[in-house]
N, C-alpha and C positions, 0 to 999 in steps of 0.2 A: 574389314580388318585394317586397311592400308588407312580407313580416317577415323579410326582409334587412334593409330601408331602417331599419324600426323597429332589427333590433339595430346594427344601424350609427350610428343617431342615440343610441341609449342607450350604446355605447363612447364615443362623441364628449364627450356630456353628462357622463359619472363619470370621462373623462378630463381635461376640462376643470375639474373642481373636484377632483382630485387624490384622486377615492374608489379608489384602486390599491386596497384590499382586496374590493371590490366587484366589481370587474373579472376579480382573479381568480377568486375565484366564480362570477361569471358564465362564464367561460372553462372553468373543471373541467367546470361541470354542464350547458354547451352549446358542440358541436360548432361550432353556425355562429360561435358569439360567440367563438370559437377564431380560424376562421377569418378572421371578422372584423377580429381586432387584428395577425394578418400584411398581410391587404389593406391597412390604413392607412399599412403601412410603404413604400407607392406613391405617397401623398400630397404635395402640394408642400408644406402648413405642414409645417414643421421642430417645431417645440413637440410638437404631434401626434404626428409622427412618435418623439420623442425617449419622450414617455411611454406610448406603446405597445409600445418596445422595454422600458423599463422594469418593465410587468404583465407583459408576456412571459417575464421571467426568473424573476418570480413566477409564472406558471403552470408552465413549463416544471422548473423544480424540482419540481412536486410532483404531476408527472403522471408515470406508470409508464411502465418502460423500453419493453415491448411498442407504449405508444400511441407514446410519438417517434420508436420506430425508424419506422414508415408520416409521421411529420412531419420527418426527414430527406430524406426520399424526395420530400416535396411543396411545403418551405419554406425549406432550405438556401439555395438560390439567393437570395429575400430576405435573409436576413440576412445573406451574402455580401456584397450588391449595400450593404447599408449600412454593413458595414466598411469602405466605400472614400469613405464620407463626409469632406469637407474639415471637417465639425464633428465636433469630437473627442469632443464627448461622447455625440452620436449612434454615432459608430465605437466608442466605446469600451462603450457601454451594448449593441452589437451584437454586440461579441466574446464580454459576460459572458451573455446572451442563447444563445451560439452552443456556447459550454462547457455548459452546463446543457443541450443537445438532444443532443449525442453523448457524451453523458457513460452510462459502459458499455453502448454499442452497439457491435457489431462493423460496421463499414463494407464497403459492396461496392467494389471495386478502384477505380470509375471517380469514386466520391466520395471515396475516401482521397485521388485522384491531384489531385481537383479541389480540395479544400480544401489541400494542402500548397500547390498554388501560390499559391492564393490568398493563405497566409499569407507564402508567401517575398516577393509584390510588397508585401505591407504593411512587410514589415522592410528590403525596397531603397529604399523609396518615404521612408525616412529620416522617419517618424510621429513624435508626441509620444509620450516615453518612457511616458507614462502612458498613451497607447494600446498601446503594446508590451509593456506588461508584460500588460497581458490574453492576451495567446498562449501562455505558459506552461500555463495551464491546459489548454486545445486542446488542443494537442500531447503533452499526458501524456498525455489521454483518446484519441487518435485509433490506434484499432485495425483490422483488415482483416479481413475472415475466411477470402478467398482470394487470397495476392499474386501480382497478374498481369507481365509485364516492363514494364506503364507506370509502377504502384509501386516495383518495383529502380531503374527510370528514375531518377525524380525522386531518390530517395536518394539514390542514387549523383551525381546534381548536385551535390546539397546538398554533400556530403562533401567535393567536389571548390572548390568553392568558395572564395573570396579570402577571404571575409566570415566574420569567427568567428561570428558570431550563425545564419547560417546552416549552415554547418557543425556547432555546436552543436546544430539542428534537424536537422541529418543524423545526428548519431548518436543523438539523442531517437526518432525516426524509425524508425531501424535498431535501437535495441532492442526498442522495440515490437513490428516483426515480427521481432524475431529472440527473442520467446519463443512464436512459434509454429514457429519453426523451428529450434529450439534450437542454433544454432550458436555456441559458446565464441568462435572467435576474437574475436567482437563486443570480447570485454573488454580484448582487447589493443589495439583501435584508442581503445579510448576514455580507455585507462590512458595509453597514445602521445599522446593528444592530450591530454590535459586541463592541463597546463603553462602552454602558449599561453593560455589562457584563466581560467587563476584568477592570473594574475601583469598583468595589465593593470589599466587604472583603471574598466574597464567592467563596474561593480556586478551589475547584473542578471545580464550574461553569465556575472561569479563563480559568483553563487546558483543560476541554472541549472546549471550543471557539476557544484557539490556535490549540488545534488539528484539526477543521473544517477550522482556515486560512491556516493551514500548507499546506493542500489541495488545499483550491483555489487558494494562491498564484503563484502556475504551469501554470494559466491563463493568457492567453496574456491579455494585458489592456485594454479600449478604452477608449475617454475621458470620457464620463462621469461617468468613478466610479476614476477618481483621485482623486478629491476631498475629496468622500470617503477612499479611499484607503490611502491617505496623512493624514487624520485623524487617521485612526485605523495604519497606520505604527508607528504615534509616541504615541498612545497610548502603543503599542507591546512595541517601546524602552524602553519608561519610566519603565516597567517590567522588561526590558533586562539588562537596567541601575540602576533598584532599589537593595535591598537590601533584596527580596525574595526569598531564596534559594527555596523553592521548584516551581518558575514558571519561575526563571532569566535562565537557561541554555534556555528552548523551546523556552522560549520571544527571546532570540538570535537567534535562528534557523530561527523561522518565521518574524521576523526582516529583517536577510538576502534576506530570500526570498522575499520578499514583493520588498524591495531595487533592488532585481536583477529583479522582472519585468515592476519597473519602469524604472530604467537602459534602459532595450530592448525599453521598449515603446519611450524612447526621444533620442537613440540612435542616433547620427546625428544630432540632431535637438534642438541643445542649446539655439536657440533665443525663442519657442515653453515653451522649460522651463522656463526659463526664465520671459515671460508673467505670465504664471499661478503661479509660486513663487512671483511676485509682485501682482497677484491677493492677495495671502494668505498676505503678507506684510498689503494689504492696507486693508484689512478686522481686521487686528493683530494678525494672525496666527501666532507666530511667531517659535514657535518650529518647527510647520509643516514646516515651508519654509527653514528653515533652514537641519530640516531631507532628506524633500525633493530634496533641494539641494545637499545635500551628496549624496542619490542614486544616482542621475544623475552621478556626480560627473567628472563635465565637470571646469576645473581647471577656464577657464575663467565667467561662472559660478558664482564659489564660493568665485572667488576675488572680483566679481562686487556684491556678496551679501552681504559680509565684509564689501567693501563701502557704501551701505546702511545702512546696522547696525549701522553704527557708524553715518550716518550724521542723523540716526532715533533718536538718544540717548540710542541706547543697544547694547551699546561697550560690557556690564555686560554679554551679553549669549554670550558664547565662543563657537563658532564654533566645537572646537575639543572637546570639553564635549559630545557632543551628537555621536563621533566616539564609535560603538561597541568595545570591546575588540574583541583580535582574538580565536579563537577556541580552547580547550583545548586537544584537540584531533587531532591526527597531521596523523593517519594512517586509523584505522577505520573511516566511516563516523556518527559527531557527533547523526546523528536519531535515530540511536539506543539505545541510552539512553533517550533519549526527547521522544520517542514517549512511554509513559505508555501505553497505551490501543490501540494509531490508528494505523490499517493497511487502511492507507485512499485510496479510487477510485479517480481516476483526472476527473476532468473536462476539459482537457485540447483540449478535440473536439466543444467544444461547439459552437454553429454558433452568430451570431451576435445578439443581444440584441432584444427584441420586446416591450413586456410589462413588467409593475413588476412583481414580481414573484409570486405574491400575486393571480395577476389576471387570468396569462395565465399558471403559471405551477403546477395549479390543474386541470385542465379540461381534457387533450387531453390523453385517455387512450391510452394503447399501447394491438396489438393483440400477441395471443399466447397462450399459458398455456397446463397443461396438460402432458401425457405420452405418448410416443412414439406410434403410432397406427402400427400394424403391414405391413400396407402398408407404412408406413416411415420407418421400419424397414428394408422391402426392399429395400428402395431406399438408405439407407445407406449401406446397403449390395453392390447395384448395382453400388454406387459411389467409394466404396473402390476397387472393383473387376475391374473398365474399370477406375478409376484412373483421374475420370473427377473433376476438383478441383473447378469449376465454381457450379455444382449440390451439392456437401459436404458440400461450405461455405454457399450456400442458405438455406438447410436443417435446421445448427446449426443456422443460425440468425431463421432462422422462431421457431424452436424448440431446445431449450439450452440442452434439457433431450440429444439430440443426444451424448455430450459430455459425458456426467455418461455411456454411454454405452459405450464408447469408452475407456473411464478410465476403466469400469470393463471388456474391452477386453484385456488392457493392463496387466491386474493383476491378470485377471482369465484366459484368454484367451490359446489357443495352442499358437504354436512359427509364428503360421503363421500371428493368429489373433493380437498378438503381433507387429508384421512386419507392416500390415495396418492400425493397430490404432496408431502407431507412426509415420507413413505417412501423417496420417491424420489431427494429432494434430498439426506438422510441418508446414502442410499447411495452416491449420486454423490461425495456430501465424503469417502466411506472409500474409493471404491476408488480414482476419479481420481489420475491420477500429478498430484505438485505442481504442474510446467506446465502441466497441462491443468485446473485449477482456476477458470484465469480466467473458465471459460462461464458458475461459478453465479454470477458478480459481482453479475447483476441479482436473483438470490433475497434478498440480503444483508438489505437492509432490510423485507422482509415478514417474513423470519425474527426478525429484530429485534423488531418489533413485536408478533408469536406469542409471545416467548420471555416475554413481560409476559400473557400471557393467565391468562385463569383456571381454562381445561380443562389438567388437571396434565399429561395425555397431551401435549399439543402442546405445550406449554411448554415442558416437557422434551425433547422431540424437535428441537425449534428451539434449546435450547441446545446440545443435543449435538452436532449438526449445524454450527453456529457454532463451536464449543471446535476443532473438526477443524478447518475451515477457519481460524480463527486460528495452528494450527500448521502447517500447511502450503501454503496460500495465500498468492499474490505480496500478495494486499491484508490479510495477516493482524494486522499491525499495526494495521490501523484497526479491526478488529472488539475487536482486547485492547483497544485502548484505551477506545473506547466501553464498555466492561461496569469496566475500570477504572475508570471518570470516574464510574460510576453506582458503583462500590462505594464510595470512597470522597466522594462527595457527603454532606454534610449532610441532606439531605431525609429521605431516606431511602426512596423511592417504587422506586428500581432494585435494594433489596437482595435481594431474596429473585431474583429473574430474574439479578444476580450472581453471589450465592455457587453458584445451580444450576450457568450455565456456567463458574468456575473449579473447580468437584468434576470437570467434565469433562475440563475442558482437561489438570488437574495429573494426571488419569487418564491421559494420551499421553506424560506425563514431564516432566521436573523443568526450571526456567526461572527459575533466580538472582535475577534482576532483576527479576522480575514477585511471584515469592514474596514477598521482601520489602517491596515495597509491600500484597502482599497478609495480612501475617502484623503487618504495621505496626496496623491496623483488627480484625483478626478477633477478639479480646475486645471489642469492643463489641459484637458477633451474637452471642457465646454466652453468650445469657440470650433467654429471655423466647419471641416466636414465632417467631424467627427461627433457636433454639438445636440443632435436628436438621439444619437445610440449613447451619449456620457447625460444626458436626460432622462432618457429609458432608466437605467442604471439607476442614477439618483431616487426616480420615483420605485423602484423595487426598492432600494434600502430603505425611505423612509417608509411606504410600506409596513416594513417589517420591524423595525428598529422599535426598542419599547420606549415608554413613554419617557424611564429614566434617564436614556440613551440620545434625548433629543439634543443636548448640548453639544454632539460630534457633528449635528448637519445643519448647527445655526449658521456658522460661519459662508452656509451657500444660500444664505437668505436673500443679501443685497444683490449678487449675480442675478439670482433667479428673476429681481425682480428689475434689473436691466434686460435682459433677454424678454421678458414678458412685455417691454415696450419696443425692442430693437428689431425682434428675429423675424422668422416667416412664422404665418396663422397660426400651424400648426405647431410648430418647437413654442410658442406665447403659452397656445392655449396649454399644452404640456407643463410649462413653467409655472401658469395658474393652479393647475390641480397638485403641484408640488405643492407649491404654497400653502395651498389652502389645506392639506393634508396635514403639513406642519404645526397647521393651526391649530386641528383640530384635537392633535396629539398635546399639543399646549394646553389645551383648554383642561384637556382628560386629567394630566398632568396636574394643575394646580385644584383642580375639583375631588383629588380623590385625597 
């Protein structure tokens, strides 16, 4: 009792003179002093209370997914009970507190069910905007592992709902579990709805909906969400195009996208558009047919829709008015600034359409749940050990927890345990289907931190591993970006851990938009010790790079072929087989 009281009086003391870094220290490197700084969120002082929630958010960021999943389980309800604080910055320091504990945890049924509500009475309860925008982050993180019918429940409330803002949590909500349940129609309700909500004067509400198109936009098409989709694109433009600096950068973003997956869909098949733009013509869609038309952006196309305009009598809408500007950002990719709050999951497995979403993607729960039984703990013992990777991937679909063990092998573990669970994660990123990717979310940043190590083996197995899930992982974008941000930094401290995972990545195939950022920098690495891994690199893009694409890597012809007389044997011989690959892509090039 007497060293409770003590850590209870020393939380009180470094709370009271504002030592927050001390606290949380104390907090990592002891359990009770953990403890401790939830218990004071019981307290009547308000001050107290306010900066206990605030070490909180600093511990809770940098403690490992496996320890919060068991601090969901035992402290949720505190910080529940102080989102409903009449002080806002105690509710609001609660929410940000509350984001950082289920942040990649999968939730059991009865805590999904309980936190949606809790959230929907904070946004009826009509809060300070500034307390509400804290929920966005929630509700992107808030995952389930088995949805039970009190989870379809609530959705389906939400959905149902008067309230956009709720409603907007209903389809937040529903896609969530709807990439465990892969059901497409999801995209037609969201395509259906998103109108109502980015044409009001309710900001947040915009920004939330773009951040849910940003997502589905990575969806292949089919016909029937064009319609939809050719609606809500020139809704997006109009935003992209207006005069709202806080929504016009994203409205660009998801613009694009939108553009580039009608593009793909009418790829080839310009009579196909055609039709369906004289659909919207004769209905008098006309911005749409015109937007529409851009995407495609099939020249014969947009001459024959010039001619109708004009013999329609709206010579007046100028075709080039409705062209986006281009990007303002020429190196980094522009999402990271656009995305305030989403680390969005893709839909981008989702099988073919059935019913609306309304009908069919509440109903079919999914099995699972639960913590590792000590008989699955042998069998992941027995799969690491005889290295069978058919028995590993079935384990982790049937049980996600496999994962949190295998992250704390990596970070607790001996060097051995280490060895297998990087084996294992490796193998998971290769064989896992894309929607089943989401389980290794929580490996993410240990591998991170491996791929900077000094043993070459792990390094490189942490980037490879990384490079996979950047290509086909819902959160893939945040791993490029992070090894982006390190390649092109000034420092210089992320290059060598860079150029290792883009030799990977560009080895799964070729990525326009990323190359060129990445081919912007890469004669600065090829010298000196960095000059065989910005080698590597080189020969994976051109690799990969199509034949029409060869104009981006002539400019490293003449290098190549100083290094092929200067360097040691091996970076020569490397430079030779660049070369000659170059070649041969030329030759393909002018022969076809």
């Amino acid at each position: 009792m007497a060293a409770l009281e003590n850590i209870d009086g020393l939380l009180r003391e470094h709370l009271s003179s504002w030592q927050m870094g001390r606290i949380v220290e104390l907090a990592l490197r002891d359990d009770g002093a953990l403890r401790g700084l939830f218990k004071l969120l019981h307290k009547q002082d308000e001050e107290i209370k306010l900066r206990a929630l605030m070490a909180l958010e600093g511990v809770l960021k940098a403690l490992p997914d496996v320890k919060r999943l068991f601090l969901v389980r035992e402290f949720l309800d505190d910080l529940l009970e102080a989102a409903k604080s009449d002080k806002d910055d105690i509710a609001l320091h609660a929410l940000r507190a509350l984001a950082w504990l289920i942040r990649d945890i999968p939730l059991d049924p009865e805590t999904f069910v309980k936190l949606g509500h809790a959230l929907k009475d904070l946004v009826k309860a009509r809060r300070n905007e500034v307390v509400l925008l804290e929920i966005p982050p929630i509700l992107e993180n808030m995952r389930v592992l088995s949805p039970d019918p009190g989870v379809y429940d609530i959705i389906s409330r939400l959905l149902k709902s008067r309230n956009p803002r709720l409603r907007a949590m209903g389809l937040r909500l529903l896609l969530n579990v709807g990439t465990y349940t892969g059901d497409p129609s999801l995209l037609k309700e969201v395509f259906s709805s998103a109108g109502d909500m980015l044409t009001g004067e309710d900001v947040p509400l915009a920004d939330f909906m773009l951040n849910i198109l940003l997502e589905i936009a990575e969806h292949p098409l089919t016909e029937e969400l064009i319609d939809d989709v050719a609606r809500t694109l020139t809704t997006v433009k109009n935003l992209a195009l207006g005069k709202n600096p806080e929504l016009g950068e994203k409205a660009r973003i998801v613009a694009e996208k939108l553009e580039g997956a009608i593009y793909n869909y009418y790829k080839g098949r310009p009579e196909r558009a055609r039709e369906k733009i004289n659909e919207l013509l004769i209905n008098e869609r006309f911005y749409e047919a015109v937007d529409l038309a851009l995407a495609v952006g099939d020249t014969y196309v947009l001459k024959w829709l010039a001619d109708v305009l004009e013999k329609m009598g709206r010579e007046t809408l100028k075709i080039n008015e409705r062209v986006l500007p281009g990007p303002r950002y020429l190196s980094v990719p522009p999402e990271k600034k656009a995305q305030r709050y989403l680390t969005p999951p893709s839909l981008s497995q989702f099988k073919t359409p059935r019913k609306s979403a309304s009908d069919t993607a509440l109903k079919e729960p999914s099995p699972g749940g639960g913590e590792l039984s000590e008989e699955e703990k042998a069998g992941l013992k027995r799969a690491l050990e005889s290295g069978k990777t058919e028995e590993l991937v079935e384990l982790a679909k049937r049980k996600p927890e496999a994962v949190f063990e295998l992250t704390r092998k990596l970070e607790e573990g001996d060097k051995l345990e280490r060895m297998d669970a990087l084996w294992a994660l490796s193998k998971l990123a290769e064989k896992l289907d894309p929607a089943k990717t989401f389980i290794l979310r929580p490996a993410v940043e240990p591998l991170m931190r491996i791929a900077k190590s000094r043993n070459r083996w792990a390094r490189l197995r942490a980037a490879k591993t990384l490079a996979k899930l950047a290509s086909k992982a819902p959160y893939g974008e945040e791993v490029l970006r992070h090894f982006l941000e390190e390649y092109l930094s000034e420092e210089g401290e992320g290059a060598l851990p860079s150029l290792e995972f883009f030799s990977y990545y560009f080895s799964d195939g070729w990525d326009e938009k990323t190359a060129r950022a990445v081919l912007e920098k890469l004669g600065d690495y090829l010298n000196g010790e960095t000059l065989f891994d910005a080698l590597m690199l080189l020969e994976a893009l051109v690799s990969s790079i199509p034949s029409e694409k060869l104009h981006l890597v002539r400019p490293f012809v003449e290098k190549l072929k100083e290094i092929k007389k200067t360097a040691s044997p091996e970076e020569q011989k490397l430079a030779l087989r660049i070369l000659e690959e170059i070649a041969e892509k030329s030759k393909a090039l002018v022969t076809s």
